[in-house]
C-alpha positions as a Markdown table, in Angstrom:
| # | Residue | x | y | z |
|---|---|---|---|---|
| 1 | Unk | 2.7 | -22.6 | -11.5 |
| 2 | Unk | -0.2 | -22.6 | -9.3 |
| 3 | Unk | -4.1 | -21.3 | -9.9 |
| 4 | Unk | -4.7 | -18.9 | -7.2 |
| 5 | Unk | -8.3 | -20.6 | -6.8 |
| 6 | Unk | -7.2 | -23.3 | -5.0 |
| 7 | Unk | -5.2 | -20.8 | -2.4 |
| 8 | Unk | -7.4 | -17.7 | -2.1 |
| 9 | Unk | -9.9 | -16.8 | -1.1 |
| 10 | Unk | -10.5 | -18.0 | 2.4 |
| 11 | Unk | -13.2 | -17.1 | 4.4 |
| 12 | Unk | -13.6 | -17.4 | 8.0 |
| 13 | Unk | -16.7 | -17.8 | 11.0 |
| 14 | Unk | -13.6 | -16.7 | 13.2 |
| 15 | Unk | -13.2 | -13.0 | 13.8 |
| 16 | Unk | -12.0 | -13.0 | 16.8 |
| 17 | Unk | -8.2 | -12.5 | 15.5 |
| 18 | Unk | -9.0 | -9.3 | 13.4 |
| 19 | Unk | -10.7 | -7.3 | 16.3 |
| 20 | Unk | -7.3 | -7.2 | 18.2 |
| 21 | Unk | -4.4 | -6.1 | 16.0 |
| 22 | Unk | -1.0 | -5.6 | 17.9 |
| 23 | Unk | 2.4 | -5.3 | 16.8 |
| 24 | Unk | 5.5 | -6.0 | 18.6 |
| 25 | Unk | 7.7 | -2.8 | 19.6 |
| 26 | Unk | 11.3 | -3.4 | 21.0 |
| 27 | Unk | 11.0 | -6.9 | 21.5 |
| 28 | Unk | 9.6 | -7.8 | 17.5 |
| 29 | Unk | 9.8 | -11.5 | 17.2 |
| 30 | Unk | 9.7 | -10.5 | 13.7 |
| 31 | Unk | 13.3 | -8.3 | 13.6 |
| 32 | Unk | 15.6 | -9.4 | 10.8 |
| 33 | Unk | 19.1 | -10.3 | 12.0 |
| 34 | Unk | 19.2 | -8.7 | 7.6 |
| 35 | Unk | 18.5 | -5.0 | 9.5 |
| 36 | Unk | 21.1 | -5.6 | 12.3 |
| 37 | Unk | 23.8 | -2.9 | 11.6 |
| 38 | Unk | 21.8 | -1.8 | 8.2 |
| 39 | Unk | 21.4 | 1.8 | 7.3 |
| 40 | Unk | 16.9 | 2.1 | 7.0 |
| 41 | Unk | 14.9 | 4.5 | 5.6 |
| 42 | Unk | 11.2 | 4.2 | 5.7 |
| 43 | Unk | 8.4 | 6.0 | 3.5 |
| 44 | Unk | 5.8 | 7.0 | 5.0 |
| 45 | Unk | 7.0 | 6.4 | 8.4 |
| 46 | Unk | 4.2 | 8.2 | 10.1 |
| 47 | Unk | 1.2 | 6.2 | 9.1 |
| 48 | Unk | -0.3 | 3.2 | 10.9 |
| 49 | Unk | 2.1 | 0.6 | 8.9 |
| 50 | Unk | 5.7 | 3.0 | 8.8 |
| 51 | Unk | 5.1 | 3.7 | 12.3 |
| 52 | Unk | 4.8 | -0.1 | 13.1 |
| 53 | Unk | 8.1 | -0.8 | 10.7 |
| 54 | Unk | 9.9 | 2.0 | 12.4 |
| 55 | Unk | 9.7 | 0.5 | 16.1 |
| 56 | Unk | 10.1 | -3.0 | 14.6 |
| 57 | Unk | 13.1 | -2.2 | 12.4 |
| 58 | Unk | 15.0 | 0.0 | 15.5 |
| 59 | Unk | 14.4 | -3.2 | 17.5 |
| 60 | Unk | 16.8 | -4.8 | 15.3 |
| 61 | Unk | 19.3 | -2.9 | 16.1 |
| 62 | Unk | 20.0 | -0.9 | 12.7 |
| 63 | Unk | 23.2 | 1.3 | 12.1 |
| 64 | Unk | 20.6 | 4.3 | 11.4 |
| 65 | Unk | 17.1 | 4.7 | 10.7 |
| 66 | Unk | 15.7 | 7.2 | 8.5 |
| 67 | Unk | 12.2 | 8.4 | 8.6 |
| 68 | Unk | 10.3 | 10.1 | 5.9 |
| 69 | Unk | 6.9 | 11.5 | 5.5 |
| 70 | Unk | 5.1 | 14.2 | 4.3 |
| 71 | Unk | 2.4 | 14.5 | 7.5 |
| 72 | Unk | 4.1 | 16.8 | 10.1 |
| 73 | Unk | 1.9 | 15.2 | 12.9 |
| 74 | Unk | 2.6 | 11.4 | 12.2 |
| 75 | Unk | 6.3 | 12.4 | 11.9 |
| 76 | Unk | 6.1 | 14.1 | 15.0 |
| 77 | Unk | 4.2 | 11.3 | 16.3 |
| 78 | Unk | 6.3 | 8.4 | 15.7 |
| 79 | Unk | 10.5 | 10.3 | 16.5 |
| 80 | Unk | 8.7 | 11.2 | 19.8 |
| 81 | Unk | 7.6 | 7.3 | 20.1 |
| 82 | Unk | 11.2 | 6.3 | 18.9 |
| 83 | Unk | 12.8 | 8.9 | 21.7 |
| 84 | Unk | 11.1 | 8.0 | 24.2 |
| 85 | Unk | 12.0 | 4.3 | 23.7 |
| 86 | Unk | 15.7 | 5.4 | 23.9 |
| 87 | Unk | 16.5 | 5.7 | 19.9 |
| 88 | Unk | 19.5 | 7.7 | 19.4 |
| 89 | Unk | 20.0 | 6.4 | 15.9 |
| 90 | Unk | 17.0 | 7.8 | 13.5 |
| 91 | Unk | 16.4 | 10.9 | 12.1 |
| 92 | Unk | 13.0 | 12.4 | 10.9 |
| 93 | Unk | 12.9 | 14.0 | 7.3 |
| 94 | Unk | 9.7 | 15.8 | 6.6 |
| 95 | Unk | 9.4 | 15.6 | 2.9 |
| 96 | Unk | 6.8 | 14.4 | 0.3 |
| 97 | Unk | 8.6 | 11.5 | -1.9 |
| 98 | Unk | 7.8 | 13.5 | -5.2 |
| 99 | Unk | 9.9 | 16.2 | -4.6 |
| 100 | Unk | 12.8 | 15.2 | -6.2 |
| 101 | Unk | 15.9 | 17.2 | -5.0 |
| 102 | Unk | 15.2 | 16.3 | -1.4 |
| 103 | Unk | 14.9 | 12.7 | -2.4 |
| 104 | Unk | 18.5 | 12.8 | -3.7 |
| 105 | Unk | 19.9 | 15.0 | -1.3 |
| 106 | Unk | 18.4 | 12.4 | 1.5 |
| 107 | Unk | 19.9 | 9.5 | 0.0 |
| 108 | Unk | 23.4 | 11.1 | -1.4 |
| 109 | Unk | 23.6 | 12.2 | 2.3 |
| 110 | Unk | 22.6 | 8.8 | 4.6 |
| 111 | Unk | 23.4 | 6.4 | 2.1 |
| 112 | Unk | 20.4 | 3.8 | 2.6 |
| 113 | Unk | 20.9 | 0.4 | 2.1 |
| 114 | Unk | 17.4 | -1.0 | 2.4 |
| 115 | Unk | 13.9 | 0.7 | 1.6 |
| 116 | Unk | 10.8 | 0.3 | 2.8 |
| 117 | Unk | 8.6 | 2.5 | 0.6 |
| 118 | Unk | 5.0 | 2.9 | 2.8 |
| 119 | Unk | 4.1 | 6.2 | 1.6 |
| 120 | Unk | 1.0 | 6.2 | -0.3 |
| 121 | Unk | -2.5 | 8.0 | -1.0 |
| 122 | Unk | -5.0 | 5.2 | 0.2 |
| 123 | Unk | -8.7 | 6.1 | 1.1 |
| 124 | Unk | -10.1 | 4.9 | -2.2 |
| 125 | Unk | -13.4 | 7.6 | -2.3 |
| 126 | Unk | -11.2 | 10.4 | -1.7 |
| 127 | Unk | -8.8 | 9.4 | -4.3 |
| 128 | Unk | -11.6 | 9.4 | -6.6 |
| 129 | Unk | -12.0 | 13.3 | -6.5 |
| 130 | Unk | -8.7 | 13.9 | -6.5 |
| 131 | Unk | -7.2 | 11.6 | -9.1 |
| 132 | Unk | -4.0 | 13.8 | -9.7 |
| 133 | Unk | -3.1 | 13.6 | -6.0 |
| 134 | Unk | -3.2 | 10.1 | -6.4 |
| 135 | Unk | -1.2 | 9.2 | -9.8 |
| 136 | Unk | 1.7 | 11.7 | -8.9 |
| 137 | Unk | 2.5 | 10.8 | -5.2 |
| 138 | Unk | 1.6 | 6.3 | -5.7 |
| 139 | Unk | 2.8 | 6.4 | -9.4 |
| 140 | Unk | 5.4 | 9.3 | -10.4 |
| 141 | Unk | 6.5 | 9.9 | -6.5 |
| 142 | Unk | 7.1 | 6.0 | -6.3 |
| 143 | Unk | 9.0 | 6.3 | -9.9 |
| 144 | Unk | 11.5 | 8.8 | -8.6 |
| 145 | Unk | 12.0 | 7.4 | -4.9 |
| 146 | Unk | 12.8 | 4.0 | -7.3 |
| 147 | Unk | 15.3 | 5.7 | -9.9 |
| 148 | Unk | 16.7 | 7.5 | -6.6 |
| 149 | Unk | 17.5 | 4.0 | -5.3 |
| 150 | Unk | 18.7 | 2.4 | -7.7 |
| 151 | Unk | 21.2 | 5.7 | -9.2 |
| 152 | Unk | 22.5 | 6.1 | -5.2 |
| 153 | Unk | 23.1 | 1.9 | -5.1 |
| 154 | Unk | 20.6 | 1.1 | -2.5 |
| 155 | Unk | 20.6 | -3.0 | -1.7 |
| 156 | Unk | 16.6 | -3.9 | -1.2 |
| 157 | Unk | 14.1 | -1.7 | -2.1 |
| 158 | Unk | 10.8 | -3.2 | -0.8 |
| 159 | Unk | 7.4 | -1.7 | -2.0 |
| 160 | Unk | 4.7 | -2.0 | 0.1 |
| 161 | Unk | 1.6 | -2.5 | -2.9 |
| 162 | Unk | -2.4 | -3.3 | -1.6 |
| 163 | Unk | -4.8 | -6.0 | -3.8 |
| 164 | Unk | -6.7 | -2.9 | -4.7 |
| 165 | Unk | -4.1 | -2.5 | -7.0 |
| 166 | Unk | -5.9 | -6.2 | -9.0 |
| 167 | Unk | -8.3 | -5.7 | -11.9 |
| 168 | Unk | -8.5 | -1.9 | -10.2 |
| 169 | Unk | -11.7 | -0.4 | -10.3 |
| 170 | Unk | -10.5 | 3.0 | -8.8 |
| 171 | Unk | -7.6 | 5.3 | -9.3 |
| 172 | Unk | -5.8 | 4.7 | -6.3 |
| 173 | Unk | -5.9 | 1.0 | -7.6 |
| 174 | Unk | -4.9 | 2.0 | -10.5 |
| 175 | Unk | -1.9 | 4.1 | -9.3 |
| 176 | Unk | -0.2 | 1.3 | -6.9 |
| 177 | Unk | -0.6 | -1.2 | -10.0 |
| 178 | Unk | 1.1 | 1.4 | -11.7 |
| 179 | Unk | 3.8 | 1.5 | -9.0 |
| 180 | Unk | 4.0 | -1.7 | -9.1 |
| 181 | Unk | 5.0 | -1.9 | -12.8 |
| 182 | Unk | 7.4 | 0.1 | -12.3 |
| 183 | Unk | 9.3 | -2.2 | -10.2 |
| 184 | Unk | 9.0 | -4.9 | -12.4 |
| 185 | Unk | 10.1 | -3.2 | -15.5 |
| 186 | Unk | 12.9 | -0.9 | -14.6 |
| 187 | Unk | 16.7 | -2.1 | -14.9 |
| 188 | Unk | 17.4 | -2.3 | -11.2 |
| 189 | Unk | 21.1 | -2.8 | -11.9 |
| 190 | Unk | 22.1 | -4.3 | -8.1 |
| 191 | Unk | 19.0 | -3.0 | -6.2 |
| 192 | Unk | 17.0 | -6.0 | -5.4 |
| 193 | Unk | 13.0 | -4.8 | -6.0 |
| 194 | Unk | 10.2 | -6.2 | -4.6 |
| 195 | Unk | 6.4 | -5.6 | -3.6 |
| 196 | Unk | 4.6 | -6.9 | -1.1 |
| 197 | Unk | 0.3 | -6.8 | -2.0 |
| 198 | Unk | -1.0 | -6.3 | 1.2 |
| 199 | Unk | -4.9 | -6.3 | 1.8 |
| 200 | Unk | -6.6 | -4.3 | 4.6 |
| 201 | Unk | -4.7 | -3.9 | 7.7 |
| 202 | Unk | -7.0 | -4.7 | 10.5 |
| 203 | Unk | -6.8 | -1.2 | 12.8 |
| 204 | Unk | -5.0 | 0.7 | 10.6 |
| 205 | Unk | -5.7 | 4.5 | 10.2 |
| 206 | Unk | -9.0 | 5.2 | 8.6 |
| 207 | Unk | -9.8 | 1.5 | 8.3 |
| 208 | Unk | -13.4 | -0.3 | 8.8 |
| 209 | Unk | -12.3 | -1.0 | 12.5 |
| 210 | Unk | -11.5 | 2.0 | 14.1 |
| 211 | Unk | -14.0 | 3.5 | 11.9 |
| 212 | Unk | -17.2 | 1.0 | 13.8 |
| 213 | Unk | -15.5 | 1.6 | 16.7 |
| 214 | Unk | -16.1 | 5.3 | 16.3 |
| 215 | Unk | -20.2 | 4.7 | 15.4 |
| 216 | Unk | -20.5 | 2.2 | 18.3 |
| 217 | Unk | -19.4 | 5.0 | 20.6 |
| 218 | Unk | -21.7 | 7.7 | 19.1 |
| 219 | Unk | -24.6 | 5.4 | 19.3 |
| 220 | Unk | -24.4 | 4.1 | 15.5 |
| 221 | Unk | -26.0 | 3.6 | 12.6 |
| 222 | Unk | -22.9 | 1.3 | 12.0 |
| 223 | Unk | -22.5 | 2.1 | 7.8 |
| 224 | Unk | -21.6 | -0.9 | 5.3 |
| 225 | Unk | -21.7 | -0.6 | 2.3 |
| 226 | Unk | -22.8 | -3.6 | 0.9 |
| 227 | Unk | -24.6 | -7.0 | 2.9 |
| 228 | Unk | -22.3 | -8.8 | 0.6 |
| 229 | Unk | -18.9 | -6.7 | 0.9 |
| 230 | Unk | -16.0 | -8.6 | 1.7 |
| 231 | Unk | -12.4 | -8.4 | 2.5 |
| 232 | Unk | -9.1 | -9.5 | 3.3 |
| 233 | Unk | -8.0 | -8.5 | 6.6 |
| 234 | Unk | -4.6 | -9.0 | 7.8 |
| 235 | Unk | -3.1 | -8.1 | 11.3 |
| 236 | Unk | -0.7 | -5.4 | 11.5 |
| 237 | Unk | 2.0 | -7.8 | 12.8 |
| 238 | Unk | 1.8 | -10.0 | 10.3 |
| 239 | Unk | 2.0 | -7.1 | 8.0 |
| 240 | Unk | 5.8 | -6.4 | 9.4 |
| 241 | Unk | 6.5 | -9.9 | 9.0 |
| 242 | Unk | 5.1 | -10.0 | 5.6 |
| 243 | Unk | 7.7 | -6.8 | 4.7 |
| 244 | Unk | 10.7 | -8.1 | 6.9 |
| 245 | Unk | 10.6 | -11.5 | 5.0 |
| 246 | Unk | 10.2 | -10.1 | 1.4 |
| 247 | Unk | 13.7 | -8.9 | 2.4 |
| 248 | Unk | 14.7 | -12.6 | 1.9 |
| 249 | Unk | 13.3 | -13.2 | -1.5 |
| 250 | Unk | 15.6 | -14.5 | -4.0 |
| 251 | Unk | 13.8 | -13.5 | -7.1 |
| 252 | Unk | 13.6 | -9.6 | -8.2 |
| 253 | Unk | 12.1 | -8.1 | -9.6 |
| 254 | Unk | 9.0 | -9.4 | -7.9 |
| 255 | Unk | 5.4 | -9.3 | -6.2 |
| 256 | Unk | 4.7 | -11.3 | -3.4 |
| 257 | Unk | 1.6 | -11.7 | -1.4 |
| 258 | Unk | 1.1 | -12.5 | 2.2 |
| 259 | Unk | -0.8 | -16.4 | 2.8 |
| 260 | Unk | -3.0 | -17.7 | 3.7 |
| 261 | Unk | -5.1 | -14.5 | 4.5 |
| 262 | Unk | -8.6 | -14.8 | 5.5 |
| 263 | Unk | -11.8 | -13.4 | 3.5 |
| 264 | Unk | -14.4 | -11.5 | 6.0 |
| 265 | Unk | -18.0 | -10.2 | 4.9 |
| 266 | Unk | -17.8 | -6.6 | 6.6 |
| 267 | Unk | -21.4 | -7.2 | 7.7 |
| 268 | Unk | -20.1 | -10.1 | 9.9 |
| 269 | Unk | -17.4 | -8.3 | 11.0 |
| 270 | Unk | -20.0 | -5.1 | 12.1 |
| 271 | Unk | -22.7 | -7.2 | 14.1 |
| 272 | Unk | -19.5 | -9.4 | 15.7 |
| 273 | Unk | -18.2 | -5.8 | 17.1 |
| 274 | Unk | -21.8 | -4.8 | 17.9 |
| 275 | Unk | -22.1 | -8.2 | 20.5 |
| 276 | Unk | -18.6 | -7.8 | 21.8 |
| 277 | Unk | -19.2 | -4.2 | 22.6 |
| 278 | Unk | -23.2 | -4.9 | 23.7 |
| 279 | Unk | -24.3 | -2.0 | 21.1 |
| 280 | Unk | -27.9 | -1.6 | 20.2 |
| 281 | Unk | -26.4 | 0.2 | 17.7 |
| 282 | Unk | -28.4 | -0.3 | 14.3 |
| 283 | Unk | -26.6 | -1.3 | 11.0 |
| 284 | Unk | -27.4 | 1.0 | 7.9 |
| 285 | Unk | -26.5 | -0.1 | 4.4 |
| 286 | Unk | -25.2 | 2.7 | 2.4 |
| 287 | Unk | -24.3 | 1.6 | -1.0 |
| 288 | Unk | -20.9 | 1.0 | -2.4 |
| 289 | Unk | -19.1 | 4.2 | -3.0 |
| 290 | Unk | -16.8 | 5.2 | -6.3 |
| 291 | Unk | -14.3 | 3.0 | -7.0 |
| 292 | Unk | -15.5 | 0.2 | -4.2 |
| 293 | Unk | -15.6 | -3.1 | -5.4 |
| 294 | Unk | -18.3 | -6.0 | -3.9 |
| 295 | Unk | -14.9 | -8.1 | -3.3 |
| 296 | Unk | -11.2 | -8.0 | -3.4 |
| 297 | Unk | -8.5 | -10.2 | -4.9 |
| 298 | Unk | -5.3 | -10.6 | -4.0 |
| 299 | Unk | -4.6 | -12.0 | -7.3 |
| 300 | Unk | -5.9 | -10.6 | -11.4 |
| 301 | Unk | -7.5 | -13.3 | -14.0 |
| 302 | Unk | -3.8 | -12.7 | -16.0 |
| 303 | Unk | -1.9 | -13.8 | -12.4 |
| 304 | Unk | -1.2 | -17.0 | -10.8 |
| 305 | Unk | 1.1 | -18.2 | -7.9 |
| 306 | Unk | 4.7 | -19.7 | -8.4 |
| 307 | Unk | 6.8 | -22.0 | -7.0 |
| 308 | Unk | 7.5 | -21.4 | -3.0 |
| 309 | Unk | 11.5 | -22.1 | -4.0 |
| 310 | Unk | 12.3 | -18.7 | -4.5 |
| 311 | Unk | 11.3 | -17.7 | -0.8 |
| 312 | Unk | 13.1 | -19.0 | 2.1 |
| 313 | Unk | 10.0 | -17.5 | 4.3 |
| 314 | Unk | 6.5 | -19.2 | 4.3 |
| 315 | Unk | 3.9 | -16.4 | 4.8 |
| 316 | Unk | 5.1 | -14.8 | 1.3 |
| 317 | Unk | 4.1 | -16.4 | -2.2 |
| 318 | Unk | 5.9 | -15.2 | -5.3 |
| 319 | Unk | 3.2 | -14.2 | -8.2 |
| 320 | Unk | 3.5 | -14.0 | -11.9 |
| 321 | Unk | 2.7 | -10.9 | -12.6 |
| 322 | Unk | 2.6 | -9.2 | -16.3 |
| 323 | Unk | 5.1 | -6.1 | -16.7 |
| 324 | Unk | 5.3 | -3.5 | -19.5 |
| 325 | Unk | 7.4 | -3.0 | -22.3 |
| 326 | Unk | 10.3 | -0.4 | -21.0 |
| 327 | Unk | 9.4 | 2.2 | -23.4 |
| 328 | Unk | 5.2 | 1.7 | -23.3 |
| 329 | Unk | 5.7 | 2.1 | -20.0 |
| 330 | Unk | 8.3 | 5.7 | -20.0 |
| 331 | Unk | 6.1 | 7.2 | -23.1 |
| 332 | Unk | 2.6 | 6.3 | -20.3 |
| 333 | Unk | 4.7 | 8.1 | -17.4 |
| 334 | Unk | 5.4 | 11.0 | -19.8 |
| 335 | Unk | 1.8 | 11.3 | -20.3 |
| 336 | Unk | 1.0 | 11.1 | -16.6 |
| 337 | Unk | 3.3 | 13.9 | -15.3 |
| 338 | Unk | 2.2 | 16.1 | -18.4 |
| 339 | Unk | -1.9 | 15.0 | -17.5 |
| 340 | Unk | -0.9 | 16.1 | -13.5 |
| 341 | Unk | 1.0 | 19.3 | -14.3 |
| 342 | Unk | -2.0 | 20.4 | -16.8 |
| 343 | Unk | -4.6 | 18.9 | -14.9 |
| 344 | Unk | -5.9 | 17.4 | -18.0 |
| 345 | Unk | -8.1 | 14.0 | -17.0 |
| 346 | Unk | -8.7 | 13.1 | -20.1 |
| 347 | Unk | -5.3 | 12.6 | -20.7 |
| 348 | Unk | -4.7 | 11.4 | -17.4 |
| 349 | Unk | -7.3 | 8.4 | -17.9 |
| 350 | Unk | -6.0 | 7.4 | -21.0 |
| 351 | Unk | -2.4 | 7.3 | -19.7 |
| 352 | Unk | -3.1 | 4.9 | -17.1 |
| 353 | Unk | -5.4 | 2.8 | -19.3 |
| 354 | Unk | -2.5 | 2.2 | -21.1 |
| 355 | Unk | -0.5 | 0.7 | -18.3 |
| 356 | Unk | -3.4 | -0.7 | -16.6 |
| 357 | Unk | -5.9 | -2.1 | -19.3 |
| 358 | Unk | -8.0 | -3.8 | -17.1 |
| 359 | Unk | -8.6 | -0.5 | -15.0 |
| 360 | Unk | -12.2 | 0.0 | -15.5 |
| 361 | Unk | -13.3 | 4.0 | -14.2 |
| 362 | Unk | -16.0 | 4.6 | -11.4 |
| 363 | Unk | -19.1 | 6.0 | -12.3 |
| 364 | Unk | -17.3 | 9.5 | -10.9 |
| 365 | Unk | -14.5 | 9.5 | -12.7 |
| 366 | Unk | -16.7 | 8.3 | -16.4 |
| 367 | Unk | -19.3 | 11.4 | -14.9 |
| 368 | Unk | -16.3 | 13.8 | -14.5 |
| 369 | Unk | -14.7 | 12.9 | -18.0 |
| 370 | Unk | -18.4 | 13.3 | -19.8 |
| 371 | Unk | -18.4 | 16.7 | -18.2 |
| 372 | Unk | -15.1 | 17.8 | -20.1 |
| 373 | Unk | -16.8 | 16.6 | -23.4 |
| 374 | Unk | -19.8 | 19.0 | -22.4 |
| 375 | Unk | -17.2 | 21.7 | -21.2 |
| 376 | Unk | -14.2 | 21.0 | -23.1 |
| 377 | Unk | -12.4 | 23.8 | -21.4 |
| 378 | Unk | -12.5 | 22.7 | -18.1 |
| 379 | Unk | -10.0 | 20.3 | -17.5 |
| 380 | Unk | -10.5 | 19.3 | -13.8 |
């Protein structure tokens, strides 16, 4: 086993490659001759990463894709994209991965064989006032798309995690480590799991990029939150790749993380956009919001890397990870759909702290919980 120290981070001078994210449509160099004549159904299809699978997954020539999501507009979006390409083989299933009876009727119905599970709550801040939202669509929605899976005999399940899910210091963190646990401590019988920790897709939907590109157009102030704030920025091809080759991993269950990726200060990455697009625009520091942290990791203190043997593909590494006991981790879930359904946070926080130790609370979540000891019946 390997430190991650000597691996990650990396920083860059460079930016250059991460102000210019593409992704290859019907000619992917990064199509899997595994999808060829595979039956596909993608989570989350219409967001800025299912969107990109779903073109780069029909290119490869599968026996059917399936589309899911619960956004009527970034369905819409992405079938009309795949139609007008000339698709005659997907169909688009507007549904929210929680909801249970669809799920099973989907998969009893098209029989997948591989999933790519995208669909997630993201925008940390947001998830921060709505903490429910988050834990029952990245936690309990990914537990019953996972037990659908694996009960209807799907082949490859692939779970497409983030590093704000390491040493989490927000809730949506906290809820895609959860999902992640999940993988690693279910029996998957013959469904081979795995999840790919992704960092910041450069260009993504509601991502720093398109979000300076938006200020530089209405004259600024360009907004960071920190001089010191940094990332890790990956384009969104190498995003595909990163998912398309996890289907080649020969250990499961398993996380796996995309490297070498490259560590950018977002203040660089503001004043290199300001020169290329000859902005006067002026840059105004706003403070890091709930659940932000000064940096990311792609890696926790209680992770290191593994050997490269169990992947045939170089951009993935293979992590050891820490998993819960099977019935710590049940009793937890049990607490979490009760805390959602009752809108208790109290017993929401603790739930997850039991799964996720090292989840420390944002100053709005530790405000919101001293409320409920000042108002006890108030449970939101």
């Amino acid at each position: 086993m390997q430190n991650a120290a000597s691996t990650y981070p990396r920083s860059t001078n460079s930016l250059a490659d991460f102000i210019a994210p593409r992704c290859e449509d019907s000619d992917s160099r990064w199509a899997s001759k595994q999808l060829s004549g595979k039956r596909v159904l993608i989570t989350g299809a219409g967001g800025s990463i299912g969107s990109a699978l779903a073109r780069a997954v029909w290119a490869a020539a599968p026996a059917s894709l399936i589309l899911l999501d619960t956004s009527e507009n970034g369905l819409y979006q992405v079938d009309r994209s795949l139609h007008e390409a000339g698709s005659h083989r997907h169909i688009a299933f507007l549904s929210s991965i929680s909801n249970q009876p669809a799920i099973s009727h989907l998969l009893e119905k098209h029989q997948p064989q591989i999933i790519f599970h995208a669909a997630a709550l993201k925008h940390v801040p947001l998830m921060e006032q709505n903490p429910f939202a988050a834990i029952e669509n990245n936690a309990l929605g990914t537990l019953a798309l996972t037990q659908a899976a694996i009960s209807h005999g799907v082949e490859q399940f692939v779970l497409v995690s983030t590093d704000k899910a390491v040493d989490p210091l927000s809730i949506m963190g906290a809820s895609k480590r959860i999902g992640e646990l999940i993988l690693l401590t279910l029996d998957s019988g013959d469904t081979h799991m795995t999840a790919v920790r992704l960092c910041n897709v450069i260009g993504s939907q509601g991502s720093v990029l398109p979000l300076f590109l938006d200020q530089i157009a209405r004259g600024g102030p360009l907004t960071v939150t920190h001089r010191d704030a940094h990332r890790y920025f990956i384009t969104l091809d190498r995003a595909i790749e990163a998912l398309f080759d996890a289907l080649q991993s020969r250990s499961s269950p398993a996380v796996l993380i995309p490297g070498p990726v490259a560590s950018v200060r977002i203040l660089d990455l503001a004043q290199h956009l300001l020169l290329a697009q000859a902005s006067t625009a002026a840059i105004e520091f706003t403070g890091l919001r709930p659940g932000d942290k000064l940096t990311e990791c792609l890696l926790s203190s209680r992770e290191c890397l593994v050997s490269r043997s169990t992947l045939d593909s170089s951009i993935l590494r293979a992590i050891k990870s820490p998993a819960s006991c099977a019935s710590t981790l049940y009793t937890a879930l049990s607490d979490l759909r009760e805390a959602t359904q009752k809108h208790n946070l109290r017993q929401l926080i603790r739930a997850v702290r039991v799964l996720v130790p090292e989840y420390q609370p944002s100053a709005h979540i530790d405000a919101s919980l001293i409320d409920l000891e000042a108002s006890p019946e108030v449970l939101v």
